[in-house]
C-alpha positions as a Markdown table, in Angstrom:
| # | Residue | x | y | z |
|---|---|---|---|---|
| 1 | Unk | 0.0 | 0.0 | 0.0 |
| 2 | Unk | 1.5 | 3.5 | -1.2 |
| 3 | Unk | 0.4 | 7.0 | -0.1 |
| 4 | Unk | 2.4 | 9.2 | -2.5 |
| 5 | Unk | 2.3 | 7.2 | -5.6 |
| 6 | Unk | 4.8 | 4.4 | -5.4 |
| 7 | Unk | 7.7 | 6.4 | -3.3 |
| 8 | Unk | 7.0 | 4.4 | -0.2 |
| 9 | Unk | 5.2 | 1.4 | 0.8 |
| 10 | Unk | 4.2 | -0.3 | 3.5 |
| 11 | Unk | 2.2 | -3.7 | 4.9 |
| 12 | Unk | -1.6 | -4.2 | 4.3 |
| 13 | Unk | -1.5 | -7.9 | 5.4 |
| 14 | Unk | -3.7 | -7.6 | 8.3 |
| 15 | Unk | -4.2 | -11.2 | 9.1 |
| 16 | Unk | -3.6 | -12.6 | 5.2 |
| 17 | Unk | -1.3 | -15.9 | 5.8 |
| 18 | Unk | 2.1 | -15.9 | 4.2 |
| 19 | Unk | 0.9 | -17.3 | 0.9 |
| 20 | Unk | 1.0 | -17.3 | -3.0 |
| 21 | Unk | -1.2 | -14.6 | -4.0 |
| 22 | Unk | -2.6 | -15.3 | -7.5 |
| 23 | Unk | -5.1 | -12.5 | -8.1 |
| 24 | Unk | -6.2 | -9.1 | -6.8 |
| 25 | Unk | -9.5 | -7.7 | -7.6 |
| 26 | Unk | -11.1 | -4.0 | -6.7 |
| 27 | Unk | -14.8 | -4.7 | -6.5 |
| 28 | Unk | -16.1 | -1.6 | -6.0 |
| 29 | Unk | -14.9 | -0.4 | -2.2 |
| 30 | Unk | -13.4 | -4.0 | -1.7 |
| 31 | Unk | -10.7 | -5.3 | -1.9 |
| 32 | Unk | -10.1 | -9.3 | -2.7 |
| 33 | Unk | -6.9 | -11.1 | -2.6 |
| 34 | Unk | -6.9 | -14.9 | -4.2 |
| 35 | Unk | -4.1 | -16.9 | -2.9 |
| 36 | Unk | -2.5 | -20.3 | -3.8 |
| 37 | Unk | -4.8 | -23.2 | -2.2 |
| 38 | Unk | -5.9 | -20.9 | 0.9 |
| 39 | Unk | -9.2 | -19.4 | 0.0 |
| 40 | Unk | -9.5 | -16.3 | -0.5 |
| 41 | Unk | -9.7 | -12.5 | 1.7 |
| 42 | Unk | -11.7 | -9.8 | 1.3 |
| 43 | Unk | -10.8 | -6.1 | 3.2 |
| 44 | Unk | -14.3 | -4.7 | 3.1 |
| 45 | Unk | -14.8 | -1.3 | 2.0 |
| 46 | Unk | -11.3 | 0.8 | 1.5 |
| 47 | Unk | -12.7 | 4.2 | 1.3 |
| 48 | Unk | -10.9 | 5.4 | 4.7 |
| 49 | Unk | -7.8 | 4.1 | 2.4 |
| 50 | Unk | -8.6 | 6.5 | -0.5 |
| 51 | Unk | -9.4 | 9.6 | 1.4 |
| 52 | Unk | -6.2 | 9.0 | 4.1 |
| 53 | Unk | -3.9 | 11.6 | 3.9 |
| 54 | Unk | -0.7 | 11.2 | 6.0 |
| 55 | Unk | 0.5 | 14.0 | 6.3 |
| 56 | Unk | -1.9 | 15.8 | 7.8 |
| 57 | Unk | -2.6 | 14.3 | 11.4 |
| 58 | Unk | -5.7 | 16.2 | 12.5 |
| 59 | Unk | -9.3 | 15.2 | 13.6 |
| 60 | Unk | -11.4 | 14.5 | 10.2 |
| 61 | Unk | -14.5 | 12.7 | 9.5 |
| 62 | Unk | -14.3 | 10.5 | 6.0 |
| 63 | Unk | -16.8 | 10.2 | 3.8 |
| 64 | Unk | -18.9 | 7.3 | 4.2 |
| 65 | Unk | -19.5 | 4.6 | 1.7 |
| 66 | Unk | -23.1 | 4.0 | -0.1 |
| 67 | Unk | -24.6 | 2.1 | 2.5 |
| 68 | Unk | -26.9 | -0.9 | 1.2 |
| 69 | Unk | -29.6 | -1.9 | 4.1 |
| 70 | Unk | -29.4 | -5.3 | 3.2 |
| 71 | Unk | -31.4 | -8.1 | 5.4 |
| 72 | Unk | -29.7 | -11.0 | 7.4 |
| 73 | Unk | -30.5 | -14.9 | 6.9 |
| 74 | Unk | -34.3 | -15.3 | 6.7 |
| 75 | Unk | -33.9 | -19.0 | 7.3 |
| 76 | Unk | -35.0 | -19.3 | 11.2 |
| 77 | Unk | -32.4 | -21.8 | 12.3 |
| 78 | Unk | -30.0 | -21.2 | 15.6 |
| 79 | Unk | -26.2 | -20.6 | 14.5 |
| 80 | Unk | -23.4 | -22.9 | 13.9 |
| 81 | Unk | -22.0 | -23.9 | 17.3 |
| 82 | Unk | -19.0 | -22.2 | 18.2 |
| 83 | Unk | -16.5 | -24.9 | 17.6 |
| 84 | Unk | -17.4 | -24.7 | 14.0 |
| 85 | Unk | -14.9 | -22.4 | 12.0 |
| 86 | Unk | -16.7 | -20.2 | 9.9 |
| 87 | Unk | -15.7 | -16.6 | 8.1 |
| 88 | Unk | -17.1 | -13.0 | 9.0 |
| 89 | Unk | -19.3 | -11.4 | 7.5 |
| 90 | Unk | -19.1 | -7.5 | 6.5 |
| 91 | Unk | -20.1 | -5.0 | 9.0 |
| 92 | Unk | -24.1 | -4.7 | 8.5 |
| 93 | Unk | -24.9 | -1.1 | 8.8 |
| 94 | Unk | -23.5 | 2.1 | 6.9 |
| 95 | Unk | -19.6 | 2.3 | 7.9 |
| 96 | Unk | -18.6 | 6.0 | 9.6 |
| 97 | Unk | -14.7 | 6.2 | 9.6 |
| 98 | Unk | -13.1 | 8.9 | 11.6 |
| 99 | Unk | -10.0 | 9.7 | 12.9 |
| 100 | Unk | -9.6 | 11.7 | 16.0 |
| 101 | Unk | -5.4 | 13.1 | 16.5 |
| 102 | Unk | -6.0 | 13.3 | 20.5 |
| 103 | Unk | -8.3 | 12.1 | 23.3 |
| 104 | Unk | -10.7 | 15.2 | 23.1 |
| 105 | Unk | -12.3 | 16.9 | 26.6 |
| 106 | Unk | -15.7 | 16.7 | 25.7 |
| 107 | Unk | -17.8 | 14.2 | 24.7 |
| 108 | Unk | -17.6 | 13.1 | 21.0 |
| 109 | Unk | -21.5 | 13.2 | 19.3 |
| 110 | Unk | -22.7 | 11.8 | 15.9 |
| 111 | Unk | -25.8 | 13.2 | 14.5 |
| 112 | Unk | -27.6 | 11.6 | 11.3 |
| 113 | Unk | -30.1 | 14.2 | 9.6 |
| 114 | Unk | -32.6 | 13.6 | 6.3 |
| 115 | Unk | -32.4 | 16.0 | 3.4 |
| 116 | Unk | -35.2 | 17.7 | 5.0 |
| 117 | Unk | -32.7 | 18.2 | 8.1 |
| 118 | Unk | -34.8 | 16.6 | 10.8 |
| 119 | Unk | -32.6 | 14.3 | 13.1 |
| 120 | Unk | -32.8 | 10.6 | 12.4 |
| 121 | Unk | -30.6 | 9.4 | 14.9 |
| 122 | Unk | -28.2 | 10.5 | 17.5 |
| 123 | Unk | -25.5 | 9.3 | 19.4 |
| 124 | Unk | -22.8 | 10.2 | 22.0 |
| 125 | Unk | -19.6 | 8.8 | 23.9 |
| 126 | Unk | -21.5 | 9.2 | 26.9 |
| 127 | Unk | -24.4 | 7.0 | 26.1 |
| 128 | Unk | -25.1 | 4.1 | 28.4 |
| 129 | Unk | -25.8 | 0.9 | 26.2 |
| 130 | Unk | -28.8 | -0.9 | 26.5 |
| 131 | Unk | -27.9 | -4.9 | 27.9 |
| 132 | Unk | -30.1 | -7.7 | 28.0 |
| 133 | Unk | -31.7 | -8.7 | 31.5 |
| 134 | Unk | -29.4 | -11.9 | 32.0 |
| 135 | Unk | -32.4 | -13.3 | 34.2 |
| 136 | Unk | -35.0 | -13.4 | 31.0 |
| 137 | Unk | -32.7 | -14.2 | 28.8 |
| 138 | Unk | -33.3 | -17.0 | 26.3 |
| 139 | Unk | -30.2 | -17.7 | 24.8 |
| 140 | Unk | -26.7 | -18.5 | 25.4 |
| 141 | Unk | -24.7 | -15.3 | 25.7 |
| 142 | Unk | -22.2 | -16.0 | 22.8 |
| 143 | Unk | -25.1 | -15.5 | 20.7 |
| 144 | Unk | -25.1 | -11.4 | 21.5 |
| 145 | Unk | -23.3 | -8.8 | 19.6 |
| 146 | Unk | -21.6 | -6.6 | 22.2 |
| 147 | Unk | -22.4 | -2.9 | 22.2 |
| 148 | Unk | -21.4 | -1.0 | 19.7 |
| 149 | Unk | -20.5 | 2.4 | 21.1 |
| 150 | Unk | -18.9 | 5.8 | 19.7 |
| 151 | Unk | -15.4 | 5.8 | 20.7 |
| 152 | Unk | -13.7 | 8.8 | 22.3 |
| 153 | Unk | -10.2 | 7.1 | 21.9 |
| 154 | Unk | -7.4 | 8.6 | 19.6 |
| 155 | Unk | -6.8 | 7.4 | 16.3 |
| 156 | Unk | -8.8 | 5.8 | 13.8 |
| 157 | Unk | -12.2 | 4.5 | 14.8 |
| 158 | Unk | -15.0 | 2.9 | 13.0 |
| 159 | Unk | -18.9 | 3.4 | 14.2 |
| 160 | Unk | -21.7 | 1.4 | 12.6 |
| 161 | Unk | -25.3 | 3.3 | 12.2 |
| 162 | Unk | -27.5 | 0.4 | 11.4 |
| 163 | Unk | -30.2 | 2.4 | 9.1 |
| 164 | Unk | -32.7 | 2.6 | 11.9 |
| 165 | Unk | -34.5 | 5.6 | 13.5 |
| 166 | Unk | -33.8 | 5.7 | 17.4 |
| 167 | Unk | -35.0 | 2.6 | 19.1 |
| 168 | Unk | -38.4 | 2.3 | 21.3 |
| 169 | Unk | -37.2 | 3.7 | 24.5 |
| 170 | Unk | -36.7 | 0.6 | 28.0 |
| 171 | Unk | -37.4 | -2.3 | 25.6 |
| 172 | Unk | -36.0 | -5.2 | 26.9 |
| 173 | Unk | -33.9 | -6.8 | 24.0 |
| 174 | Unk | -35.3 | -9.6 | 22.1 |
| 175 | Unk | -33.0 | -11.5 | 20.1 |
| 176 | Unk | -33.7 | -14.2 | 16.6 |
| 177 | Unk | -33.1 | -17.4 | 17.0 |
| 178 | Unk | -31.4 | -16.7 | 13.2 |
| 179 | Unk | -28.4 | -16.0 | 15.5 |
| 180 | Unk | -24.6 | -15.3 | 14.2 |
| 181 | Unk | -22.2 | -16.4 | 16.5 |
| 182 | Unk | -21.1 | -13.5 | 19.0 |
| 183 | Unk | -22.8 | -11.1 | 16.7 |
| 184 | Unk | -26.7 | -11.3 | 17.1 |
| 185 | Unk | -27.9 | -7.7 | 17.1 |
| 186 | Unk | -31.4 | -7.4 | 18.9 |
| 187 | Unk | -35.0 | -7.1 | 16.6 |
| 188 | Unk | -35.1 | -3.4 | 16.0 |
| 189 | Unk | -38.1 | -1.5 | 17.5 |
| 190 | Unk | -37.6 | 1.1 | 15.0 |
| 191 | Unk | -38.3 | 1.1 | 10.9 |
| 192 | Unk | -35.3 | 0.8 | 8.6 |
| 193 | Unk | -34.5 | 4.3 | 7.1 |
| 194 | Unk | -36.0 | 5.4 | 3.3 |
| 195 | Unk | -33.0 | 5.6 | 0.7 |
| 196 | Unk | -32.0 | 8.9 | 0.1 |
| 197 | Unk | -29.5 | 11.5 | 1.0 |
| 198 | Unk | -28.5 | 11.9 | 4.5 |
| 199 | Unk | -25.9 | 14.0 | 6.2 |
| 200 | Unk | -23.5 | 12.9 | 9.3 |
| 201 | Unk | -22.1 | 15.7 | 11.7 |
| 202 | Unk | -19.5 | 14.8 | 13.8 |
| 203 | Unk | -18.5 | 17.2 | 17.0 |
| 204 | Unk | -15.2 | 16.9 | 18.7 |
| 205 | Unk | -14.7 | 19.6 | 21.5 |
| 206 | Unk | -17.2 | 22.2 | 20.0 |
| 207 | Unk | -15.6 | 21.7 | 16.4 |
| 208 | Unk | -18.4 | 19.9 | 13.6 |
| 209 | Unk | -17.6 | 17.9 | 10.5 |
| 210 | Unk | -20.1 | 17.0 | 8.1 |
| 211 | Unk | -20.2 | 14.7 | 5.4 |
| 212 | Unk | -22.8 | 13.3 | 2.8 |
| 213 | Unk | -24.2 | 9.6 | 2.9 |
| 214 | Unk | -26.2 | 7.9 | 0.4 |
| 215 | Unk | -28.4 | 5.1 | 1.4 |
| 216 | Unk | -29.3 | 2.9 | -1.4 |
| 217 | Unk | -32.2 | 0.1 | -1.5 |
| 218 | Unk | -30.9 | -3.2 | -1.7 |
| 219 | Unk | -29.9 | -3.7 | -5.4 |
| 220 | Unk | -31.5 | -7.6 | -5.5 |
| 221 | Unk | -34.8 | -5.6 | -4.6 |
| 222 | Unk | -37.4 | -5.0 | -7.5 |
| 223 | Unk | -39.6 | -3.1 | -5.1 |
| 224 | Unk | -41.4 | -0.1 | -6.6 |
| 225 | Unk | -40.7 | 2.9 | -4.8 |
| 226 | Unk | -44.5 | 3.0 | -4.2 |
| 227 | Unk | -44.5 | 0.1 | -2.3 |
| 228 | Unk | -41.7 | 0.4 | -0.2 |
| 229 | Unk | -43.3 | 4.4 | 0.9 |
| 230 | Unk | -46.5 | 2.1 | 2.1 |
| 231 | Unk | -44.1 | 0.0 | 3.7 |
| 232 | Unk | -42.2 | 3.0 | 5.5 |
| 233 | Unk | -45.8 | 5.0 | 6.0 |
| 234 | Unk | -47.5 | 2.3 | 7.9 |
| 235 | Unk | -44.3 | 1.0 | 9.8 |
| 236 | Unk | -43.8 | 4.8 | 11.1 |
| 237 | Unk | -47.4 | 4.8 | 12.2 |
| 238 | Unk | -47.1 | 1.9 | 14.5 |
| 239 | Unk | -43.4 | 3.2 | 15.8 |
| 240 | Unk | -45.0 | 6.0 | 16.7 |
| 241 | Unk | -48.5 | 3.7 | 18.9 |
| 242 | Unk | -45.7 | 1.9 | 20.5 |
| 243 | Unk | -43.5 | 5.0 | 21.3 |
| 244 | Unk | -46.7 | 6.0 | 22.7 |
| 245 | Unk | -47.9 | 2.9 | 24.3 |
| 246 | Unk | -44.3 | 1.6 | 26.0 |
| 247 | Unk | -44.0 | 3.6 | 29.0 |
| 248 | Unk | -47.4 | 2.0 | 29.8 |
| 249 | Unk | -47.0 | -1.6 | 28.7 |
| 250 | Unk | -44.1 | -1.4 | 31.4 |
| 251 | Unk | -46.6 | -0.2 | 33.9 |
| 252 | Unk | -49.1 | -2.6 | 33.0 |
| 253 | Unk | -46.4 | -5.6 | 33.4 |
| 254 | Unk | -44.7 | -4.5 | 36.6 |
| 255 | Unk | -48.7 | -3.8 | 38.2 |
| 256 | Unk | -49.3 | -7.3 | 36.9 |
| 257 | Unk | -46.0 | -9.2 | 38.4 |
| 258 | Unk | -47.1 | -7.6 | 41.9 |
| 259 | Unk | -50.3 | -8.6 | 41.4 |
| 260 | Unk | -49.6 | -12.2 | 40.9 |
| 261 | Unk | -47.2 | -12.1 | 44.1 |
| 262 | Unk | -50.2 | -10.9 | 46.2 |
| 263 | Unk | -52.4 | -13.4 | 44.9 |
| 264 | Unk | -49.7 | -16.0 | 46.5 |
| 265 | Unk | -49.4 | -14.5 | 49.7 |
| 266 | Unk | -53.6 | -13.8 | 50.3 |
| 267 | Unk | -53.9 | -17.6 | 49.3 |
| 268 | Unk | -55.1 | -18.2 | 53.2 |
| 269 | Unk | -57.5 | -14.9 | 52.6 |
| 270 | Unk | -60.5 | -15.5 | 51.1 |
| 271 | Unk | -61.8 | -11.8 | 51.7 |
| 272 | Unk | -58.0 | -10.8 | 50.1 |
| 273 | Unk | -58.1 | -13.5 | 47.5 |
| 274 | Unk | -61.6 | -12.6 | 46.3 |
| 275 | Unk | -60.5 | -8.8 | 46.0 |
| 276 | Unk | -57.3 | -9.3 | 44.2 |
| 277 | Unk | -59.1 | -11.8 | 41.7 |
| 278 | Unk | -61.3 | -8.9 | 40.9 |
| 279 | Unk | -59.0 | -6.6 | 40.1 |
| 280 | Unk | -56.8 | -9.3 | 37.6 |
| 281 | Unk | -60.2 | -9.8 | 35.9 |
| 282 | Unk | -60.1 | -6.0 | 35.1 |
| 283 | Unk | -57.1 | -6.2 | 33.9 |
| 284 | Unk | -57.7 | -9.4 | 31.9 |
| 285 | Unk | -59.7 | -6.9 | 29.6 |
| 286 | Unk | -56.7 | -5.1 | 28.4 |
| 287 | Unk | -55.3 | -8.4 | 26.7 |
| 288 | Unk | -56.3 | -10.0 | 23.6 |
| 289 | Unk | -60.2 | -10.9 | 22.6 |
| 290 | Unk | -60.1 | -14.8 | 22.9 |
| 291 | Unk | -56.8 | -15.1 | 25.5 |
| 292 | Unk | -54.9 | -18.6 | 25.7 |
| 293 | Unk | -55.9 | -20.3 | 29.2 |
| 294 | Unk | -53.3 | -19.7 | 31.7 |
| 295 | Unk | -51.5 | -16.5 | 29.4 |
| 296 | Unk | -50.1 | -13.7 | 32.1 |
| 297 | Unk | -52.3 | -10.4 | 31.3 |
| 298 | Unk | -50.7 | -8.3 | 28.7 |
| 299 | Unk | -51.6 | -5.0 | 26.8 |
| 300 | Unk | -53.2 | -6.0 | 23.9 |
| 301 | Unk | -53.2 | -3.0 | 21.7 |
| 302 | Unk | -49.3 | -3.1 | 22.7 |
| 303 | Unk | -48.7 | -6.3 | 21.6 |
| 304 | Unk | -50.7 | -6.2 | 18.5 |
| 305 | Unk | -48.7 | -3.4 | 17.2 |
| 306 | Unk | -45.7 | -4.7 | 17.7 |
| 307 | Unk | -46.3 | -8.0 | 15.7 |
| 308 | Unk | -47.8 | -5.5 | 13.1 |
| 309 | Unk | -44.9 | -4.0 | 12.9 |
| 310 | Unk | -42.4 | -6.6 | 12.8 |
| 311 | Unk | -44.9 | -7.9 | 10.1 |
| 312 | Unk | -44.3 | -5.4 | 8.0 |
| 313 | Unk | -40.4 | -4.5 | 8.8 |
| 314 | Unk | -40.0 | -8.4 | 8.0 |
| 315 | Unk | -39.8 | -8.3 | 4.3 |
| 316 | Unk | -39.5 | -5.1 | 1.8 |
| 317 | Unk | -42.8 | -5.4 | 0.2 |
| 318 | Unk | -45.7 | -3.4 | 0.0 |
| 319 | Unk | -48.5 | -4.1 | 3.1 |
| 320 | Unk | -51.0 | -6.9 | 2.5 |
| 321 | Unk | -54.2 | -6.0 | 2.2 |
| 322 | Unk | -55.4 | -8.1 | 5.8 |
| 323 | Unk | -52.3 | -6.4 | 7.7 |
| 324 | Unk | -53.3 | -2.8 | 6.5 |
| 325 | Unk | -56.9 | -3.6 | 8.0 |
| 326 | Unk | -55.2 | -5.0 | 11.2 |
| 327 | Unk | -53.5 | -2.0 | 11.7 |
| 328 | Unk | -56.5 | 0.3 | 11.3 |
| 329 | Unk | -58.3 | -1.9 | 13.2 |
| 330 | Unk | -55.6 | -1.2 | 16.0 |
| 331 | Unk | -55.7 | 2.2 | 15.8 |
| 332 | Unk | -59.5 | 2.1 | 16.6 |
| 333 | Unk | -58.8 | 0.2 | 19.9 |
| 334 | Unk | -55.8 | 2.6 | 21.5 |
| 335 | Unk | -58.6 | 5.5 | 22.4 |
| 336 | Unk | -61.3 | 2.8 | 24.4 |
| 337 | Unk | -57.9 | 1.0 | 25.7 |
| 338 | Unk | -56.5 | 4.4 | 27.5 |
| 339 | Unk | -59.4 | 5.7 | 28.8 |
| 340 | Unk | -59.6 | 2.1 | 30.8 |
| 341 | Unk | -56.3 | 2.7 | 31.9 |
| 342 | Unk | -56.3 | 6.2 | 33.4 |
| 343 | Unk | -59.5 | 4.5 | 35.3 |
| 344 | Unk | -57.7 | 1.8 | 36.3 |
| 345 | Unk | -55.0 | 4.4 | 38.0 |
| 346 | Unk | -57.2 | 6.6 | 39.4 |
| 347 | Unk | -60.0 | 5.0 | 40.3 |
| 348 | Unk | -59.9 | 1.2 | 40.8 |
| 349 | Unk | -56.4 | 0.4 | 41.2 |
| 350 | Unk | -56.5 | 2.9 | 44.6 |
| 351 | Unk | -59.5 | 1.2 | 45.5 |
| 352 | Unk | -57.9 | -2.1 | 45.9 |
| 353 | Unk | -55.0 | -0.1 | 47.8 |
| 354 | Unk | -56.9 | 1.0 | 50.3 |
| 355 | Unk | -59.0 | -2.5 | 50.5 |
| 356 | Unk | -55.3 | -4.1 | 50.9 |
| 357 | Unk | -53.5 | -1.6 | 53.4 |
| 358 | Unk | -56.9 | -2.2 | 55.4 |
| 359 | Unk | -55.7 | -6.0 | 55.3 |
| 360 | Unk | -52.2 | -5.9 | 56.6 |
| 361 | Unk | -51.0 | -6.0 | 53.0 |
| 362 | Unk | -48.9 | -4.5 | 50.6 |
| 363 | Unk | -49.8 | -2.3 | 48.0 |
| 364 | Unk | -49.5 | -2.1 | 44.2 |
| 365 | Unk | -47.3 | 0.4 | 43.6 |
């Protein structure tokens, strides 16, 4: 590899083996080495390389790459165990290379905008990242990705934006069971990003860099435009119910876990028992029409907006014609479904309060 033309050079091996190399190929922004009888390496996208200038040693943000928004394995299978060898993939999000020349004092930020200029997505050095609750969790950890987080540090550093708007807010992770070795990301709770033009700001100590960034549909896609607007339309309409409805869907759960606790303890009530079992009836009517026997309570306008949603988010197609009336349907119910709940809250749920601290027990907090 040669900065000035062929005056000097130095190593790109990386991890290449000491072998016979028989062909190199640009593909685009890759680079692909065939050796002698090994296989073959690819150094995914070498823009950072084209842009580096090394003689200048100051904080710079390089221009991203087209980013393709392109789908993992659809095939619903758990991943090969880890004592299987296997290659790596290329990062799955829109690559953002930048180079920082020394730790700076402030926290570094990374702000995503539309061409309209309206924030899609913002991140910090600072932020805290979101881990699964090891207690629920229903996989072995090597399946998880570990956080990917905007680095401070000095030098050059690599962030991954993975094409979404900003996740639904104290969502515990869920994870596929289509699962890549130590790299499962979680289901997003957010729609994938329209192609178009987008611009990335970086801000070091007070100091912004902006560069452009192209999104592009995946190229195997013969998607009409038209269809994948419906797509985006409807998927931001239920983002938005379940921005909405979350903070109360956490509520409802944590009032519903205390609930079944009290139930245990009052067992030896009857006058308790009786009260509580009243109150998990009323409840009972937030969840779905026809519940399975046994099924905990749950928010059904909640829940049926999220499968909507990952319905739709599942494939880059238009909205069938049943899941467009499910979703209208859904809208219908969140009015009826909230005015139950502020009732609940301030009208039955002290009731039972007072009916318990008159017991000797607990409240519902």
């Amino acid at each position: 590899m040669s900065f000035d033309d062929g005056g000097n050079w130095e190593s790109l091996r990386l991890n290449l083996p000491a072998s016979s190399v028989r062909d190199v190929i640009i593909k685009n922004d890759d680079l692909v080495v065939a050796t002698h009888g090994r296989g073959f390496w690819i150094l995914d996208n070498i823009t950072p390389l084209r842009q580096l200038d090394r003689n200048k040693i100051d904080n710079v943000l390089l221009k991203p790459q087209t980013a393709l928004p392109v789908r993992g394995k659809l095939n619903r299978d758990t991943p090969l165990p880890p004592d299987e060898p296997g290659g790596e993939n290329p990062p799955d999000g829109a690559m953002i290379d930048y180079f920082l020349a020394q730790e700076p004092d402030d926290p570094v930020t990374l702000e995503i905008k539309d061409s309209k200029g309206v924030t899609v997505r913002k991140y910090s050095s600072d932020d805290v990242p979101a881990e699964a609750d090891q207690k629920k969790l229903r996989i072995p950890n090597y399946w998880i990705r570990p956080p990917q987080m905007l680095s401070a540090k000095a030098g050059m550093r690599r962030f991954l934006w993975d094409m979404h708007y900003a996740p639904v807010p104290d969502v515990e992770p869920e994870f596929p069971i289509a699962a890549t070795y130590r790299n499962t990301a979680p289901n997003a709770t957010s729609p994938w990003v329209a192609p178009g033009n987008y611009t990335v700001t970086l801000t070091v100590d007070e100091k912004s860099f902006t560069q452009s960034l192209t999104v592009e549909m995946d190229p195997r896609l013969k998607t009409s435009p038209a269809d994948l607007q419906q797509q985006f339309d409807l998927s931001w309409q239920l983002y938005q119910l379940r921005l909405k409805l979350a903070p109360i869907g956490k509520k409802f759960d944590d009032i519903a876990e205390q609930l079944t606790k009290l139930k245990a303890s009052a067992a030896e009530r009857p006058e308790v028992a009786q009260k509580l079992e009243a109150f998990a009836q009323t409840l009972a009517k937030f969840g779905p029409p026809h519940p399975r026997p046994g099924a905990p309570p749950s928010l059904f306008v909640l829940q049926s907006s999220t499968q909507l949603f990952d319905e739709i988010q599942g494939a880059d197609v238009a909205p069938t014609t049943a899941v467009k009336a499910a979703a209208a349907d859904i809208q219908t119910k969140v009015g009826p479904a909230m005015e139950a709940w502020h009732k609940l809250l301030d009208v039955d749920l002290p009731t039972l309060n007072q009916q318990l601290k008159a017991a000797g027990f607990p409240e519902i907090k």
